[in-house]
TIROTI-375372 format. One line per 10 residues: their letters; for each residue x, z, y of C-alpha. Coordinates in Angstrom, 1 decimal, padded with zeros to 4 digits. Example, Ala and Ser with C-alpha at 12.3 -4.5 7.8 and 13.67 -1.06 7.14 Angstrom:
REM TIROTI-375372
as> 012.3:007.8:-004.5 ~ 013.7:007.1:-001.1
//
This chain:
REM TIROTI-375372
xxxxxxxxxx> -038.6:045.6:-036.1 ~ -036.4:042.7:-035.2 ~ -033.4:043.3:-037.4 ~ -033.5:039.9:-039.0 ~ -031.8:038.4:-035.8 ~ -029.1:040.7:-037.0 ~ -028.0:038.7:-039.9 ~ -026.9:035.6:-038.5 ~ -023.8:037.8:-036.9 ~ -022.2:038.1:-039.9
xxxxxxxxxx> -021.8:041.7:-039.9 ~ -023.3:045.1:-042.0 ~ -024.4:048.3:-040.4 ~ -022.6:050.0:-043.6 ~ -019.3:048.5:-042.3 ~ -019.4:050.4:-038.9 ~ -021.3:053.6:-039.8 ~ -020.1:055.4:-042.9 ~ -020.4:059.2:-042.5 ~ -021.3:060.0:-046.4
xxxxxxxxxx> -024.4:062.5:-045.6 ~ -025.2:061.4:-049.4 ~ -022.2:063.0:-051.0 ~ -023.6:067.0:-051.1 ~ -022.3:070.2:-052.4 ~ -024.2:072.5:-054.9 ~ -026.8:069.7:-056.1 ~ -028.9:070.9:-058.7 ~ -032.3:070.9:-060.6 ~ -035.8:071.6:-057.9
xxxxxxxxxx> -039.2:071.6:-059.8 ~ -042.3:071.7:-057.4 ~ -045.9:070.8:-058.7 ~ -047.7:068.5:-057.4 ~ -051.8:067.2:-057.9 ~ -049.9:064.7:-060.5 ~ -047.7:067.1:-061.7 ~ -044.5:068.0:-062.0 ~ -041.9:066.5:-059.7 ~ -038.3:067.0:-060.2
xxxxxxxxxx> -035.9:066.6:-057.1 ~ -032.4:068.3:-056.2 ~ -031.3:071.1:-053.8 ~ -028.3:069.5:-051.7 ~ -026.1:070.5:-048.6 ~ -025.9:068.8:-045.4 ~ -022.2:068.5:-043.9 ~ -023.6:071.4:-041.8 ~ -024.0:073.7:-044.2 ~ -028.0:073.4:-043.9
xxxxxxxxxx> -029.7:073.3:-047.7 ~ -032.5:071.0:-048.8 ~ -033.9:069.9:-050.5 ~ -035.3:066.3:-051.6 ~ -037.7:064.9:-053.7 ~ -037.3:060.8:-054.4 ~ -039.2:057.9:-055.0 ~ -042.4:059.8:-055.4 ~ -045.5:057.9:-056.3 ~ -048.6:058.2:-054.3
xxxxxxxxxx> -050.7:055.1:-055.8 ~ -051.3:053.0:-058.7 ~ -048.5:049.7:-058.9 ~ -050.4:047.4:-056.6 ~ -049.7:044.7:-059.4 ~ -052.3:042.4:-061.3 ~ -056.4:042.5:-059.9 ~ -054.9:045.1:-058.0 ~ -052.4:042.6:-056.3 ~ -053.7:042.9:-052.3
xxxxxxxxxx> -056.6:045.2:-052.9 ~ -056.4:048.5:-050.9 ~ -054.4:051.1:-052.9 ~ -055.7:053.4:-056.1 ~ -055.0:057.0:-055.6 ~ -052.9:057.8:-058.4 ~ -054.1:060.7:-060.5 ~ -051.8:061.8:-062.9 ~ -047.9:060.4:-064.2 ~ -046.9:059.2:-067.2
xxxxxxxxxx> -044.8:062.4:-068.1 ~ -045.0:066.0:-067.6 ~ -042.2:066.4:-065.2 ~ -041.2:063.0:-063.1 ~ -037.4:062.3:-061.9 ~ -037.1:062.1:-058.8 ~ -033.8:062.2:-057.7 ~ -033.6:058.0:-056.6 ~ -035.8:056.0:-054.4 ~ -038.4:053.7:-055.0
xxxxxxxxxx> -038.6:050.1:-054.8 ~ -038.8:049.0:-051.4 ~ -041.9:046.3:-050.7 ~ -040.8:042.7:-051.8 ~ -039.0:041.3:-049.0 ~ -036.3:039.4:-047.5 ~ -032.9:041.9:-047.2 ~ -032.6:041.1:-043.0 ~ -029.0:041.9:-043.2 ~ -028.1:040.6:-046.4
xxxxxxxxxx> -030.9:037.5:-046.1 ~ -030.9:038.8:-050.7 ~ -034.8:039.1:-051.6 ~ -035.1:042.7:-052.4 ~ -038.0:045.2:-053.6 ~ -040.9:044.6:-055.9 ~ -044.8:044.6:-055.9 ~ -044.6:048.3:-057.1 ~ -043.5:049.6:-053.9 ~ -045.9:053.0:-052.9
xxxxxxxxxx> -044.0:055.5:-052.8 ~ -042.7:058.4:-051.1 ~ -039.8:060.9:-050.3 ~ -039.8:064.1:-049.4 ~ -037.0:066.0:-047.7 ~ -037.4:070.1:-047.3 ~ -035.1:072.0:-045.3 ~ -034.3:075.5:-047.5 ~ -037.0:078.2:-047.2 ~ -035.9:080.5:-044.3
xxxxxxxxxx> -039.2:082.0:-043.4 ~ -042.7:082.6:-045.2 ~ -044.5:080.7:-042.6 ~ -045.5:077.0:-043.6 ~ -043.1:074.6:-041.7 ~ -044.6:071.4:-039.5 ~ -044.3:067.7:-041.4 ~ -043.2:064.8:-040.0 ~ -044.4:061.8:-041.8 ~ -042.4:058.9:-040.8
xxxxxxxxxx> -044.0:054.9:-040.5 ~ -040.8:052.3:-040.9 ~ -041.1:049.1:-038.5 ~ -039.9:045.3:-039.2 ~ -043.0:043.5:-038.1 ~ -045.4:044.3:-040.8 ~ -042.3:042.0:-042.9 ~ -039.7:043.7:-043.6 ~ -038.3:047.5:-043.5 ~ -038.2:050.1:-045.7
xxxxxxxxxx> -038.4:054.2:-045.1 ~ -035.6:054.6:-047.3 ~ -032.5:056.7:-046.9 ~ -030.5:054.0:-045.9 ~ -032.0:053.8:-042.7 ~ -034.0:057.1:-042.7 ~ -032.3:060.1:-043.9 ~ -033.5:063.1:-041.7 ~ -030.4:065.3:-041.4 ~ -030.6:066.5:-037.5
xxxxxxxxxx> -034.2:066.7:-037.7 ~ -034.3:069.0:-041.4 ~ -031.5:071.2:-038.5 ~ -034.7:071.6:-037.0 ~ -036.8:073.5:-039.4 ~ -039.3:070.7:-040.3 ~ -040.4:068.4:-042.9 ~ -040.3:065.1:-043.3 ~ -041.8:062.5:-045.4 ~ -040.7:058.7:-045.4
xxxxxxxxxx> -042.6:056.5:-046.9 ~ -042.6:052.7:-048.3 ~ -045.9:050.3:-047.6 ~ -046.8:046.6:-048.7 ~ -045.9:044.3:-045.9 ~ -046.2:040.7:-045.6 ~ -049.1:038.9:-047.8 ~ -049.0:041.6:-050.5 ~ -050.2:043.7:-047.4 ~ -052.5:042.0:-045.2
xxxxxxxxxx> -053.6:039.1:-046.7 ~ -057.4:038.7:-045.5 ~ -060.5:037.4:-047.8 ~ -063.3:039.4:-047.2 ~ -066.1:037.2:-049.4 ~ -063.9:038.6:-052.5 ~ -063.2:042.3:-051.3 ~ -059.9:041.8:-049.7 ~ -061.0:042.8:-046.0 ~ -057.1:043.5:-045.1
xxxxxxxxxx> -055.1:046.2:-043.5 ~ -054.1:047.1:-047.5 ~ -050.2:048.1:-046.1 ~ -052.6:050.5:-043.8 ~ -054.6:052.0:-046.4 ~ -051.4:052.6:-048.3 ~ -050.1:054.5:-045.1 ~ -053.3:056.7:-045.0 ~ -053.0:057.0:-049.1 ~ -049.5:058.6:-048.5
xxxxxxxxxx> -051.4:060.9:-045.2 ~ -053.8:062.4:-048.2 ~ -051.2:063.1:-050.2 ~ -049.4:065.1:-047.9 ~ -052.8:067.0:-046.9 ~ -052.8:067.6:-050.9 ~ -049.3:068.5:-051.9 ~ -047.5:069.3:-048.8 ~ -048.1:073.3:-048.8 ~ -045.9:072.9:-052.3
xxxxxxxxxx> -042.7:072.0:-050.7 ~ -043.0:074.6:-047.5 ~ -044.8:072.3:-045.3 ~ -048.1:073.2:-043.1 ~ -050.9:070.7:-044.0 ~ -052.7:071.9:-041.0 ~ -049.9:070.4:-038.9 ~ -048.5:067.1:-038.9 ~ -046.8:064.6:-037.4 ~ -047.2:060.5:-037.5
xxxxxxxxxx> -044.4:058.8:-035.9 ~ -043.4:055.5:-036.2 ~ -041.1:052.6:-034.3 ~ -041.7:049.3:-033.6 ~ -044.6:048.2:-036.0 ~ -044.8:051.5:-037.3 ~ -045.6:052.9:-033.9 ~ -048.4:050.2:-033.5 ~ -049.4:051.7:-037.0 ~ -049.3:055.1:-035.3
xxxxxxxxxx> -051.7:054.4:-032.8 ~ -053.6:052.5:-035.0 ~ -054.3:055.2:-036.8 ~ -054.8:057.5:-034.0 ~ -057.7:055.8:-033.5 ~ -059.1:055.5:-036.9 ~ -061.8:058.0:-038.3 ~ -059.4:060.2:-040.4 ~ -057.6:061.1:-037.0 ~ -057.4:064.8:-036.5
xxxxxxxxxx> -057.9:065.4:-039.8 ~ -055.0:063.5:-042.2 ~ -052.2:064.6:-039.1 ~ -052.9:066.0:-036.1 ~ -050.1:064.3:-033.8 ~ -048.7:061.1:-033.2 ~ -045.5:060.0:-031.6 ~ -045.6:055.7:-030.6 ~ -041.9:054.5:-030.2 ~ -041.4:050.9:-028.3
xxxxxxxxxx> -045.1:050.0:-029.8 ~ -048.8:050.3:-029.6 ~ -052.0:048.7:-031.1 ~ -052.9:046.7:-028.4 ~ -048.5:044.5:-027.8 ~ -049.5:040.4:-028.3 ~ -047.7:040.8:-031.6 ~ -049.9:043.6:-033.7 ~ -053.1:041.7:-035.0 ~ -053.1:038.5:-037.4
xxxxxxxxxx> -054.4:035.0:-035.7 ~ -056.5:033.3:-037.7 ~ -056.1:035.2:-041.0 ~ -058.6:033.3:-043.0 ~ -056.7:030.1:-042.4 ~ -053.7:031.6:-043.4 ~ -055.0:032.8:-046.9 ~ -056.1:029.4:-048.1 ~ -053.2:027.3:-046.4 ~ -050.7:029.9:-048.6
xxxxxxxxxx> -052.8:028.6:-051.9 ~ -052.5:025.3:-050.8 ~ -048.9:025.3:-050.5 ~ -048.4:027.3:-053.6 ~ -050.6:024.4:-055.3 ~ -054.4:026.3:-055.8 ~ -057.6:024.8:-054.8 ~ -059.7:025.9:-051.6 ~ -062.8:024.7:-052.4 ~ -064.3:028.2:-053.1
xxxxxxxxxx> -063.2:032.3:-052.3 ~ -063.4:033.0:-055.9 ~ -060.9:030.4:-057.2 ~ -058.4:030.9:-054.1 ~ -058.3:035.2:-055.4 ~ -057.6:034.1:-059.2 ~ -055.4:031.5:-058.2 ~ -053.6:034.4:-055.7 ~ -053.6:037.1:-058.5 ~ -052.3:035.0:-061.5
xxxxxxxxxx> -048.9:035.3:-062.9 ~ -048.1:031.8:-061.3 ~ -047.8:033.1:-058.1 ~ -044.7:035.7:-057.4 ~ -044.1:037.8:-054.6 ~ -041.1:035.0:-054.2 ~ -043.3:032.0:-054.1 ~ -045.7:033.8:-051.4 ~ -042.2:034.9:-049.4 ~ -040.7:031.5:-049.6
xxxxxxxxxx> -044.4:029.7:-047.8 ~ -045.0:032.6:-045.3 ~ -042.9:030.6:-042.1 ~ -044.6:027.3:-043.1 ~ -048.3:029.2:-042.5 ~ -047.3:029.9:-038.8 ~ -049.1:027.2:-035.8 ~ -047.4:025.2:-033.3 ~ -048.6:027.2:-030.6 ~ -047.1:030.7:-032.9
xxxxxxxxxx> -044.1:029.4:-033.6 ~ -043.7:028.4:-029.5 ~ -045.4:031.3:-028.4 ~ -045.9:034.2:-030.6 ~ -042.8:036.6:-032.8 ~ -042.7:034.7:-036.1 ~ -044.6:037.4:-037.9 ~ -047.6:035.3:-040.0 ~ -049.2:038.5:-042.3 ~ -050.2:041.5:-039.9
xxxxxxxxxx> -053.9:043.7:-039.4 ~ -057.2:042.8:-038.6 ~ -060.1:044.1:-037.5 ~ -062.0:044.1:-040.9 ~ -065.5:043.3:-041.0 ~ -068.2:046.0:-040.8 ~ -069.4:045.1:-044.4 ~ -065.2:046.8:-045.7 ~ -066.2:049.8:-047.6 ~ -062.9:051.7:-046.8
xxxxxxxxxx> -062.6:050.3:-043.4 ~ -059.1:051.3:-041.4 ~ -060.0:049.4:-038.0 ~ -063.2:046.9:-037.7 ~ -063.5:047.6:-033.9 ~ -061.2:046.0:-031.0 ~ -058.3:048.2:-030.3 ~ -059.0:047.5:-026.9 ~ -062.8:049.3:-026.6 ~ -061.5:052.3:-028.7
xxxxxxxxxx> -058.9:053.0:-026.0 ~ -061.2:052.9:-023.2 ~ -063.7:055.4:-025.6 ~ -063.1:058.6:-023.8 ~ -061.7:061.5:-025.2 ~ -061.8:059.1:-028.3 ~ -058.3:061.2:-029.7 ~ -060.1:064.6:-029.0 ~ -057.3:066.4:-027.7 ~ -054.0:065.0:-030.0
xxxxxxxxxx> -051.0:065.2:-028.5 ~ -049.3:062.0:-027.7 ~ -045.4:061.0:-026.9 ~ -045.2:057.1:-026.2 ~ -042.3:055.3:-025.3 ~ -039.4:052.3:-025.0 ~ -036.1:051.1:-024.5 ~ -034.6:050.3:-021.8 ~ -033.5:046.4:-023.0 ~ -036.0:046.0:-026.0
xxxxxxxxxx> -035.9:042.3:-025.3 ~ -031.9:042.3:-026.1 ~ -033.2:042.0:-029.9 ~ -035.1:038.4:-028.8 ~ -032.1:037.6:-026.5 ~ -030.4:036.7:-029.1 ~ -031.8:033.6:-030.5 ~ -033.4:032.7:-027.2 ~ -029.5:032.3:-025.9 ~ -028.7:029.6:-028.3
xxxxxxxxxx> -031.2:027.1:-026.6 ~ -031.6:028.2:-023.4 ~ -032.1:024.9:-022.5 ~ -035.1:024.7:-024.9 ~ -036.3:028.4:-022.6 ~ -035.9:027.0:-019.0 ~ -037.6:023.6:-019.5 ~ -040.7:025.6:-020.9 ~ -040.5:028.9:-019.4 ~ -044.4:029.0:-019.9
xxxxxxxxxx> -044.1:030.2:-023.5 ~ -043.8:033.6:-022.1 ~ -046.8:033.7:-020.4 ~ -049.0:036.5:-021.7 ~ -051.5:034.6:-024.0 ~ -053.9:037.4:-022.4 ~ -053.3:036.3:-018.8 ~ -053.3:032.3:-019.3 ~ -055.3:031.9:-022.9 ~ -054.5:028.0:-022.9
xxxxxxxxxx> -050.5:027.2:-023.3 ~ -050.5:023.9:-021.6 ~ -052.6:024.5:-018.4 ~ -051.7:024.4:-015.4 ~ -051.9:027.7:-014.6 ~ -049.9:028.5:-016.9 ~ -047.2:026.0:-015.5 ~ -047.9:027.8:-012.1 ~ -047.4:031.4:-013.7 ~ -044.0:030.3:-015.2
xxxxxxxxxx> -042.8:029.2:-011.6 ~ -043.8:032.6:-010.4 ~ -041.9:034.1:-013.6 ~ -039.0:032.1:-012.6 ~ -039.3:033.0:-009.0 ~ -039.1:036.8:-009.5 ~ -037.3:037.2:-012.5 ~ -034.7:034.1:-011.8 ~ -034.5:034.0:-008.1 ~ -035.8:030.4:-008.6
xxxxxxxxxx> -032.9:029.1:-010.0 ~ -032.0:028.2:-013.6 ~ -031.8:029.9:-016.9 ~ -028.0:029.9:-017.7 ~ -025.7:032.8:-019.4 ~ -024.9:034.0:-016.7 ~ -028.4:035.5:-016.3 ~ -028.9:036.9:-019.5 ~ -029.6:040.1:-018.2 ~ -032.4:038.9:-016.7
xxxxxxxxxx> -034.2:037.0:-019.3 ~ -033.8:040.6:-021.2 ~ -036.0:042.3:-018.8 ~ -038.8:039.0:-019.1 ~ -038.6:039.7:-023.0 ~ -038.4:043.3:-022.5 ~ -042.2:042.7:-020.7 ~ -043.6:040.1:-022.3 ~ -043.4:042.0:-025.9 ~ -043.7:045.6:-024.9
xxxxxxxxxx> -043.3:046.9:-021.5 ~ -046.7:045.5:-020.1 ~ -049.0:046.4:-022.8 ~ -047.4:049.4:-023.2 ~ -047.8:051.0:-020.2 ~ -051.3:049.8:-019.9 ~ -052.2:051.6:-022.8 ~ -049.9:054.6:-021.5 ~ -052.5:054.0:-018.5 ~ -055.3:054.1:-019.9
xxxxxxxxxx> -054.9:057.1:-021.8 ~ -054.5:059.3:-019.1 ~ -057.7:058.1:-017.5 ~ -059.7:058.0:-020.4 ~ -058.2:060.6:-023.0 ~ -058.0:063.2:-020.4 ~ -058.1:065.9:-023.2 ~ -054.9:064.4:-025.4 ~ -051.6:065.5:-023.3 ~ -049.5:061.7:-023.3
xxxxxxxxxx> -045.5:062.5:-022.7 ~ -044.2:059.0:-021.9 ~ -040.0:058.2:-022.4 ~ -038.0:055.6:-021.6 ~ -035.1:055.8:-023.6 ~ -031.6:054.6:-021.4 ~ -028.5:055.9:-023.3 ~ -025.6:053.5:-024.3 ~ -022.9:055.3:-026.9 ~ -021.4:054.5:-030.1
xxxxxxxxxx> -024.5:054.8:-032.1 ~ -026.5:052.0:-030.5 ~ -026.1:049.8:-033.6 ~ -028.2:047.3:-032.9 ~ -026.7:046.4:-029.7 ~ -023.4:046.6:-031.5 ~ -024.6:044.4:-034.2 ~ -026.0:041.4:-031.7 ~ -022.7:041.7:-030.1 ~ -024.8:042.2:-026.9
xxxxxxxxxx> -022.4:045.3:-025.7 ~ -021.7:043.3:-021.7 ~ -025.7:043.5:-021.7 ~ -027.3:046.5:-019.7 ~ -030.0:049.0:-021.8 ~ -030.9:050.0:-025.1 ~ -031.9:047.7:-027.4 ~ -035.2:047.7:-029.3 ~ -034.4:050.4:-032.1 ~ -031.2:051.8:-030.8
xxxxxxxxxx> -032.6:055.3:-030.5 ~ -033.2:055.5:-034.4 ~ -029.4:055.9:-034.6 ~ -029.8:059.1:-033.0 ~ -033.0:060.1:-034.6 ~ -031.8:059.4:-038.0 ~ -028.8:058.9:-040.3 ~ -027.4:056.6:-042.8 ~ -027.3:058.0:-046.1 ~ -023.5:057.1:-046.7
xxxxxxxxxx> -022.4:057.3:-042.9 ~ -018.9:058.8:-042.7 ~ -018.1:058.4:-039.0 ~ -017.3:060.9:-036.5 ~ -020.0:061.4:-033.7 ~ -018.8:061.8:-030.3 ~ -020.0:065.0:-028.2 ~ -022.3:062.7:-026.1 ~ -023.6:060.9:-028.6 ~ -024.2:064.1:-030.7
xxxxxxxxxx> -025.5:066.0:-027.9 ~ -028.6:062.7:-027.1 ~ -028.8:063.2:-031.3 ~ -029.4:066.9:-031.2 ~ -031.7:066.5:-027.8 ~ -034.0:064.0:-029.0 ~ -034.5:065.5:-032.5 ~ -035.0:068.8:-031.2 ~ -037.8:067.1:-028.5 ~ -039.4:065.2:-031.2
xxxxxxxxxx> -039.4:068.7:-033.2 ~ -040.5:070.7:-030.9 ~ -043.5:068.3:-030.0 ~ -044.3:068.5:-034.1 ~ -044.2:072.3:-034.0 ~ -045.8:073.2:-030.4 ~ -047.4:069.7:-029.0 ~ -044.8:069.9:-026.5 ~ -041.4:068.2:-026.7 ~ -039.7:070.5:-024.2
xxxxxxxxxx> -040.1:072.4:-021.2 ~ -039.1:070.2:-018.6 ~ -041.2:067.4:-020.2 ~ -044.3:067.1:-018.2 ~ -047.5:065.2:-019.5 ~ -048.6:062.2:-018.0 ~ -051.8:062.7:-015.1 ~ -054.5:060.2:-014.5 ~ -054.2:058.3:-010.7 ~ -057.3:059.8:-008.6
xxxxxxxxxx> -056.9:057.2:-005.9 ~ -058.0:053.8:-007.0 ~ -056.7:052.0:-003.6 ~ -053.1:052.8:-004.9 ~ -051.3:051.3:-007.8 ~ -051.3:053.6:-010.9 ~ -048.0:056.2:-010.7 ~ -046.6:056.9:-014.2 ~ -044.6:060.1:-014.6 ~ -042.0:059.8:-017.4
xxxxxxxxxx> -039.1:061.6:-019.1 ~ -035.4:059.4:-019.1 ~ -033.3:060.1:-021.9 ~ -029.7:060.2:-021.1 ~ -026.7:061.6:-020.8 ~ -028.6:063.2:-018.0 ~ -032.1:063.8:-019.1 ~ -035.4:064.7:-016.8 ~ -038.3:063.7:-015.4 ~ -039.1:060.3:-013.2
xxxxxxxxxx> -041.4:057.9:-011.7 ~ -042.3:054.4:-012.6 ~ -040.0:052.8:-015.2 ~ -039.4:049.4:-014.6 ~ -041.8:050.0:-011.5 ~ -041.0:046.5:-009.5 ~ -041.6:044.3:-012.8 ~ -045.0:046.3:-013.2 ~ -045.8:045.7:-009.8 ~ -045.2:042.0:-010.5
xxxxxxxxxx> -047.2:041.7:-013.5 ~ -050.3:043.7:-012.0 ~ -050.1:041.4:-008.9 ~ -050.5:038.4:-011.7 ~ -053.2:039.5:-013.6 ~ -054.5:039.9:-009.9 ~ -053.9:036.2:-009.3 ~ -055.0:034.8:-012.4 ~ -057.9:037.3:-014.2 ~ -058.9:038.7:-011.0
xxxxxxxxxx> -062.1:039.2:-012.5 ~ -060.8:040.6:-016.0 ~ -058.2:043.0:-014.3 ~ -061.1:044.3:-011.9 ~ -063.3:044.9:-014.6 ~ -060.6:046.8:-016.8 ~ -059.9:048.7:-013.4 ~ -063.2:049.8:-013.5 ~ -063.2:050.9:-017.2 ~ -060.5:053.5:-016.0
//
């Protein structure tokens, strides 16, 4: 999600990791139909002698361009030709390159690619349909980034995908039909294609897959709990996010619609002028990129992840509505996810990817250490009790003393909390009190090797942990990435693909895995059962259990009403 604080190190991912996965033997000529009709792809070899095949830049939707420019997406129904190439990927959505900081991708961005491990039994194989993170801003589900090689070892198949992010996909005016969430609707565009063209390229419509990282796994669970759960996929797997993280839904979305056509020089005085004006040739995707910062507040900018464009909850009158109640009252519906399987999970050191630009003034950080105060613990940034939580923050996490580099690590684990680790493991908590029919395996994932890249690329290897993201280095390939794995680092690869796997084909990721239980006794804090993945994997208690501890016993202090009232929910 965070890989923009990458580029200011100076360095490329390609530079480091170059084990050519791209450059295949026997690559020839695949025709599969499709609803559309005839796609063309290529049969290829994996370095382990495993064939595939793949099927690129696929489209599922009408070019989001024109009056269609922000609307929710057009099923496409037929292509221009009889047979479509797809042997190279689609545009990615216009964004900002984070490594390069070069403005990359288009408008016409929806498409898909599907990668099909070689037909080795009659039986239908499970899909996998992966959601790319980068804050709802940037990110891509290319091959890059994405190419599936260990998990296509596995006997599944997967589908990456490419969604509008940034205004293109959640700008928000409902009086003219744009009720947001379009990058959503794109994802659940790309879910009905697979339930309509899947079974064509081996794969079991009747069983998939949604995972997802960062943003995409707070897509994940956003969909989850959408109405077309159970019926467009069938499992869902949330890595280091969920719906309900401080950084998911948009503040103040109308305001940001009609301060963007101010800065791009339109005229607010009615809906209909600020949509033409939005829609017109005049305004590029680069024009809307270049004014996205300047929309964020004082009090975002201070408080929140710079992320300006990201879902709502749409008003009841949407017509293709993807979320228009709070996130938080569908978790507490019970049995809400009617029996789906659930893994949900984190990094050890997710905050090492905020570290990094939060070291460079840490003055700025221990003067106002109340900026990471949970906004849902002291709603008003300049109270007082917002001063006294920071001193408590500073007690426990700081031993009272200053903020210097010396405790870096430290300031890792507050970051690691404030943006994922509290509300993840409340929602991990409610869900096994009140979706006692949908198995939740929770993770935390610890391993440091050669392959945790973004750690690597922050130049943050004296830190302890993971960082946020690390574990896609081992769930995924680079398409041209030549390097030598070491045996630890290919045994975590092979053990988390084949968990991840396993939990697509069965709704178990392994054995020694056991689900997470609901806490009977309501005198005792809750217990959370987890699986560590390591160099020495298997089950534990608690993760981060003291700093959970701490942050319960400050919603005690300062929404003792609230945290009673959510207690009794469970």
């Amino acid at each position: 999600m965070f890989t923009n604080l990458i580029v200011r190190r100076g360095f490329c991912l390609n530079q480091l990791f170059c084990r050519r996965y791209s450059k295949m033997k026997n690559d020839r000529s695949v025709k599969v139909p499709v609803q559309q009709g005839i796609v063309v792809g290529r049969e290829r070899e994996l370095p382990s002698g495993l064939k595939y095949e793949c099927f690129l830049g696929v489209p599922y939707a009408v070019p989001p361009v024109g009056k269609l420019r922000f609307r929710s997406p057009v099923p496409l129904e037929h292509f221009d030709a009889d047979e479509l190439d797809c042997t190279k990927e689609g545009d990615v959505s216009h964004q900002r390159d984070p490594l390069t900081q070069s403005v990359v991708g288009s408008e016409n961005c929806l498409f898909l690619n599907v990668f099909t491990p070689k037909k080795r039994t009659t039986e239908k194989l499970p899909v996998m349909v992966w959601i790319h993170g980068g804050g709802f801003f940037f990110g891509n589900g290319n091959s890059d980034y994405h190419f599936p090689a260990k998990l296509l070892e596995q006997d599944v198949v997967v589908v990456t995908l490419n969604y509008r992010l940034g205004a293109l996909g959640f700008l928000y005016l409902p009086e003219e039909g744009i009720h947001g969430n379009a990058g959503l609707k794109d994802q659940r565009l790309a879910l009905q294609w697979v339930q309509e063209n899947i079974a064509n390229f081996n794969g079991d419509p009747k069983n998939v897959t949604l995972f997802g990282e960062s943003a995409g796994a707070a897509s994940v669970q956003l969909h989850t709990y959408s109405k077309h759960a159970n019926k467009l996929f069938h499992k869902a797997i949330m890595q280091s996010g969920t719906a309900n993280m401080e950084w998911v839904l948009q503040n103040q979305p109308e305001y940001k619609t009609r301060r963007l056509t101010e800065l791009l020089g339109g005229s607010i005085d009615d809906s209909q002028s600020i949509l033409k004006f939005l829609q017109s040739p005049k305004v590029t995707p680069l024009a809307m990129l270049a004014n996205t910062m300047a929309l964020l507040t004082p009090d975002e900018r201070r408080r929140h992840l710079p992320l300006p464009f990201k879902p709502v909850v749409e008003q009841s009158t949407s017509p293709d509505s993807f979320i228009d109640v709070n996130i938080m009252d569908l978790l507490y519906e019970k049995d809400r996810l009617n029996g789906m399987p659930v893994i949900m999970g984190y990094t050890s050191a997710e905050g090492i990817a905020m570290v990094v630009n939060a070291k460079r003034k840490l003055d700025i950080y221990d003067q106002d250490l109340a900026r990471l105060v949970p906004r849902n613990l002291v709603v008003e940034p300049n109270a007082a009790e917002a001063l006294e939580a920071a001193k408590d923050m500073r007690a426990f996490y700081f031993n009272g003393q200053a903020l210097t580099s010396q405790s870096l690590d430290n300031l890792v684990d507050l970051l690691t909390d404030f943006h994922f680790n509290i509300d993840l493991q409340h929602a991990a908590e409610i869900h096994a009190h009140r979706q006692t029919s949908s198995p939740l395996y929770f993770y935390r994932f610890d391993y440091v090797g050669n392959r945790n890249m973004y750690k690597r690329m922050l130049q943050c290897e004296k830190l302890r942990g993971a960082c946020h993201g690390d574990e896609l280095f081992y769930l995924f390939q680079m398409s041209d990435d030549e390097s030598p794995m070491t045996k630890e680092d290919d045994a975590v690869s092979h053990r988390i693909c084949e968990m991840w796997a396993n939990f697509a084909k069965h709704g178990r990721p392994s054995r020694d895995w056991t689900p997470v239980q609901p806490h009977s006794d309501k005198n005792q804090a809750y217990q959370l059962d987890y699986f560590r993945i390591d160099r020495e994997c298997g089950m534990r208690r608690n993760p981060d259990g003291e700093r959970i501890e701490f942050w319960r016993s400050m919603y005690k202090k300062y929404k003792p009403n609230c945290y009673e009232a959510l207690r009794a929910k469970l």
